[in-house]
C-alpha positions in Angstrom: -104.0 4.5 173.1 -101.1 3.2 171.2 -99.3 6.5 169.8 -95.8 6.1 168.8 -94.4 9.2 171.1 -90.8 7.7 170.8 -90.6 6.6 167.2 -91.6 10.7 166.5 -89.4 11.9 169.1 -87.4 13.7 166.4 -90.7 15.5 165.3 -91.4 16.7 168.7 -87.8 18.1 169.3 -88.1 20.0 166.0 -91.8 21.8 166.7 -90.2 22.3 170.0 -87.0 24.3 168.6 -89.8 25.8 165.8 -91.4 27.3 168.7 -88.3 28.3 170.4 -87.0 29.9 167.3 -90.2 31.9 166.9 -89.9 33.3 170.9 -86.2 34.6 169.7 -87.3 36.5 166.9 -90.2 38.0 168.6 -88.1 38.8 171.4 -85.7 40.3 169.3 -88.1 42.4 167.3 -90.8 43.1 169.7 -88.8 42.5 172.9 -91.2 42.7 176.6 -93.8 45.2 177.0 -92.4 46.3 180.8 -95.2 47.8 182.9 -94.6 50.5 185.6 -93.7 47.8 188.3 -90.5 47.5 186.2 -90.5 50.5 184.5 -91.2 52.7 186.9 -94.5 54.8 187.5 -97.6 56.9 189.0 -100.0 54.8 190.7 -103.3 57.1 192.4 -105.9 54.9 194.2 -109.5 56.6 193.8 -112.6 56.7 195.8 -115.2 57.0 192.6 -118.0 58.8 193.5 -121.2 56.9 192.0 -121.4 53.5 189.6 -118.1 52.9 187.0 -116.9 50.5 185.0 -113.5 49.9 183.9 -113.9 50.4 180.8 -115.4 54.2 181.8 -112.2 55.0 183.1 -110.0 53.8 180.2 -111.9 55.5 177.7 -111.6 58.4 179.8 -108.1 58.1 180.5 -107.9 57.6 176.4 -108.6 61.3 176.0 -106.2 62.7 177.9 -102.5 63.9 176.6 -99.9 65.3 178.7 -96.3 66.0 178.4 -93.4 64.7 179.5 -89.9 65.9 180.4 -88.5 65.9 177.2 -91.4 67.3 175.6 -93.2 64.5 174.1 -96.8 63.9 174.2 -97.7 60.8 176.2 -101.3 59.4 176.6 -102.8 57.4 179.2 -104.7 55.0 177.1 -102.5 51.8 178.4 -103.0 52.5 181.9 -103.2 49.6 184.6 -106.2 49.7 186.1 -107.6 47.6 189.1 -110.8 48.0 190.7 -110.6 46.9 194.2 -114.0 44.9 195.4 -114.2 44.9 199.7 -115.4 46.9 202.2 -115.6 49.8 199.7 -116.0 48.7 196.6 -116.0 51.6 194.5 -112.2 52.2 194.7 -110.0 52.4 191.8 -106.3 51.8 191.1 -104.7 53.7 188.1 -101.3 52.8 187.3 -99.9 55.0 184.4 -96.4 56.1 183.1 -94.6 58.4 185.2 -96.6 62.0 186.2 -95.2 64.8 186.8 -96.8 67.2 189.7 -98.6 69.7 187.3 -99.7 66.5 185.1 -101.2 64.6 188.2 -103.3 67.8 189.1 -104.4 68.6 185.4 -105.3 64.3 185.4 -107.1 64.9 188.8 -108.7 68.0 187.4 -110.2 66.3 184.6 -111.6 63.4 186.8 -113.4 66.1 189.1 -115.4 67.5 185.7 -115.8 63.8 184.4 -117.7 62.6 187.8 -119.6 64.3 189.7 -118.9 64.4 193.5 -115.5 63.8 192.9 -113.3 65.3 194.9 -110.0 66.1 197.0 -111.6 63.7 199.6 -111.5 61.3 196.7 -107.7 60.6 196.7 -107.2 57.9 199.2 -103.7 57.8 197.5 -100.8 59.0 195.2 -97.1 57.9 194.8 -94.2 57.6 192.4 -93.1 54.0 191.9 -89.6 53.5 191.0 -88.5 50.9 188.5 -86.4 49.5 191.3 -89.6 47.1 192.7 -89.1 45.4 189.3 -85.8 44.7 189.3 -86.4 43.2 193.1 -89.1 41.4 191.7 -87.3 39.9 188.6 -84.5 38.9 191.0 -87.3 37.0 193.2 -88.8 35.3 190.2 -85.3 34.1 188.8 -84.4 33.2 192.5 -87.4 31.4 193.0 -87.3 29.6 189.6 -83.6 28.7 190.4 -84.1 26.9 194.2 -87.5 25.2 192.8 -85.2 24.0 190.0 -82.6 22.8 192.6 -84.9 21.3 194.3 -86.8 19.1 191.6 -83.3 17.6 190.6 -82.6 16.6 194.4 -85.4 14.9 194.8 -86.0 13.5 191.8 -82.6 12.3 191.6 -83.4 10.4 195.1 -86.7 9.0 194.5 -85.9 8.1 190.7 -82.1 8.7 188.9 -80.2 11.4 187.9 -81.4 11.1 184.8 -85.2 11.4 185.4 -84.2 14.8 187.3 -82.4 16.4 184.2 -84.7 15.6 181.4 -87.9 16.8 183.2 -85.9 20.3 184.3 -85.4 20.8 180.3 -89.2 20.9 180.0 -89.2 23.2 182.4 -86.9 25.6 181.1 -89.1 25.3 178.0 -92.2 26.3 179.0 -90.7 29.4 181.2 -89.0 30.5 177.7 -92.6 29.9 176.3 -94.3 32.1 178.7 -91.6 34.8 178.3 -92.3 34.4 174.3 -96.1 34.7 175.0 -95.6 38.3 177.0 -93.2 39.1 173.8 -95.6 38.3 171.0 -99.0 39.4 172.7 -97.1 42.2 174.1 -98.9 41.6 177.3 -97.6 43.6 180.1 -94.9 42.4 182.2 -95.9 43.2 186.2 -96.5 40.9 189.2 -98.2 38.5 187.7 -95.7 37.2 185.4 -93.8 35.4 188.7 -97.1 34.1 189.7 -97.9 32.5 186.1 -94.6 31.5 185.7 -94.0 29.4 189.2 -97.9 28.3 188.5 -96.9 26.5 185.2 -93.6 25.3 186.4 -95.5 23.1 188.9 -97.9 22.3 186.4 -95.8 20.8 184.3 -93.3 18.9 186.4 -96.4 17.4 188.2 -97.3 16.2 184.6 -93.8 14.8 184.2 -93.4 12.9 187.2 -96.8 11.3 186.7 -95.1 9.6 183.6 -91.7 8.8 184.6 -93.4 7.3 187.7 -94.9 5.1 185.0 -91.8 4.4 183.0 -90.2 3.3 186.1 -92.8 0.6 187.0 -93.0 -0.6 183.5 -88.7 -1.0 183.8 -89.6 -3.5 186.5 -91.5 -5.8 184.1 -89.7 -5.2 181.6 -85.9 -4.0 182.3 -84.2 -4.8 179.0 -82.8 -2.6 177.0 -83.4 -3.5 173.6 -87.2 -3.2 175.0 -86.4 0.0 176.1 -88.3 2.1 173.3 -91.7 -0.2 173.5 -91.3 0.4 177.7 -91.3 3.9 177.3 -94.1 4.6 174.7 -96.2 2.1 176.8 -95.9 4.3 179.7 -96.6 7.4 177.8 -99.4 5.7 176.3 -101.1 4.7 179.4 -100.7 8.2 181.3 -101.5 10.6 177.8 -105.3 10.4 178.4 -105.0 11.0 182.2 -102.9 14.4 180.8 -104.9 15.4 178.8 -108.4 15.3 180.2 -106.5 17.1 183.5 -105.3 19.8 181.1 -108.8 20.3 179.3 -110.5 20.6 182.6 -108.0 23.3 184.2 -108.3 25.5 180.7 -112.2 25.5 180.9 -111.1 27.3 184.3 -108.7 29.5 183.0 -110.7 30.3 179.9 -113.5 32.0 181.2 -110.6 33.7 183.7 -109.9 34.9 180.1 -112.6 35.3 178.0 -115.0 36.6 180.7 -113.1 37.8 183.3 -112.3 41.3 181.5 -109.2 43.4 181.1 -107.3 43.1 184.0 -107.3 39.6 184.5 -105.9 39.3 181.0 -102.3 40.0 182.1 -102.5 36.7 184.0 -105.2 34.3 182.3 -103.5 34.7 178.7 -100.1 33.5 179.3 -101.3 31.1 182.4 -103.8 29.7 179.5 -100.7 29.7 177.3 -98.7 28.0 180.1 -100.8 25.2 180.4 -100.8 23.9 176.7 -97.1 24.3 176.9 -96.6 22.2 179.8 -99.4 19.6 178.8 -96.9 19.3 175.3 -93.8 19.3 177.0 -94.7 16.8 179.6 -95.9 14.1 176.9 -93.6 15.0 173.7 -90.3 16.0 175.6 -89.4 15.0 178.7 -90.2 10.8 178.3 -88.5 11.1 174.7 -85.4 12.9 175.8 -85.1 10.4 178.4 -85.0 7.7 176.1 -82.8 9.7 173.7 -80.6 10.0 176.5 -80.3 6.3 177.3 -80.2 5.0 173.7 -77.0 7.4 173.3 -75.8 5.6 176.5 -76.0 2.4 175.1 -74.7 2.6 172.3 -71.6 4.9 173.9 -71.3 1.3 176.1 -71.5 -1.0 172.7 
């Protein structure tokens, strides 16, 4: 291919702020849709008696109303709901918005005149979750995010330059606002899988990165000078935008039947993993070699 990625550069940093731009608003209108591991909640794990799908339960769940403290009426439409396949498959998780005592019974109630057989026995387990396991687990992710981060710029910085490590952490930092952006504007719900997607994409996309500044770093031996700089780098990006791009095609066929077949609860995790992945693809190719050069070109001319 011989695509002028460097020549553009200013296109790419402006669809790049576009989409940025566009997260910011959402996020400021919409803002995150926090599930119960954040928000706090009542999570019952069920033996169902008989066959069930998950869609039985939601519609069922649908119907109900209760009340809460203050007197509102809540429904449990929105639930979380895992079905859990081992040694007995027929087990449910509900997650729902906080239950009070007489609103768990009524909710248990109501199962045991939906399904037959069910039953006291049928309760393997029922708690309160505090919203204090998402704060822990935010702190993790950010933590996490943080010493990966640190880590990336050490080494790259030793196996390449300083400047290699910076301009392929930006990327980074770009697709995690990304994914936070997707959550905001499908108003998919914020639980554990969010720190899963977002470390999953992170090492997507600096994988990606290094593949192409491994490139650019060759080419510099061949050709080191400077006012070559610009042709250097689109070569490399050239010769490496294929390899990217069949790798990303092949790992969203994965992740798209993950989201298209896989059903509800897997949605949480395949839609902004799916999301994730044309993110990093873009940022790989159309940022982090560009800002590089952008980088170095203001260098140069800082030296002139």
């Amino acid at each position: 291919m011989n695509l002028d990625f460097i020549g553009k550069r200013k296109l790419w940093y402006i669809i790049a702020l576009s989409i940025i731009a566009i997260g910011i608003v959402s996020l400021a209108v919409q803002g995150l849709n926090f599930g119960i591991d954040f928000t706090g909640g009542t999570r019952l794990v069920l033996d169902m008696p008989g066959e069930f799908s998950e869609s039985e339960i939601r519609d069922f769940l649908a119907g109900i109303e209760a009340t809460d403290a203050s007197g509102q009426t809540i429904t449990l439409e929105n639930s979380y709901i895992q079905r859990i396949i081992g040694s007995q498959d027929n087990e449910v998780v509900i997650r729902t918005v906080p239950l009070t005592e007489a609103e768990r019974e009524t909710l248990l109630d109501a199962f045991e005149g939906e399904w037959d057989g069910f039953n006291q026995d049928s309760i393997q387990n029922m708690e309160n979750v505090g919203p204090t396991v998402g704060g822990e687990l935010l702190r993790n992710a950010l933590l996490a995010l943080l010493l990966a981060s640190a880590a990336l710029i050490a080494y790259i910085s030793y196996r390449f330059q300083f400047k290699f490590a910076v301009t392929a952490l930006v990327p980074l930092l770009f697709d995690s606002f990304v994914l936070i952006s997707a959550f905001s504007i499908f108003q998919v719900e914020l639980n554990q899988p969010f720190v899963a997607v977002v470390l999953t994409i992170v090492g997507y996309s600096i994988n990606a990165t290094i593949v192409i500044f491994d490139r650019v770093r060759e080419n510099l031996r061949h050709s080191a000078s400077e006012k070559k700089l610009a042709g250097t780098v689109n070569l490399s990006v050239n010769q490496t935008v294929v390899r990217s791009i069949i790798t990303s095609l092949t790992t969203l066929l994965v992740v798209g039947c993950l989201l298209f077949l896989g059903g509800e609860t897997l949605t949480p995790f395949a839609l902004p993993l799916f999301i994730g992945i044309i993110s990093g693809t873009f940022s790989s190719i159309f940022i982090a070699a560009p800002l590089w050069y952008t980088w170095k070109l203001h260098e140069q001319k800082a030296r002139a």
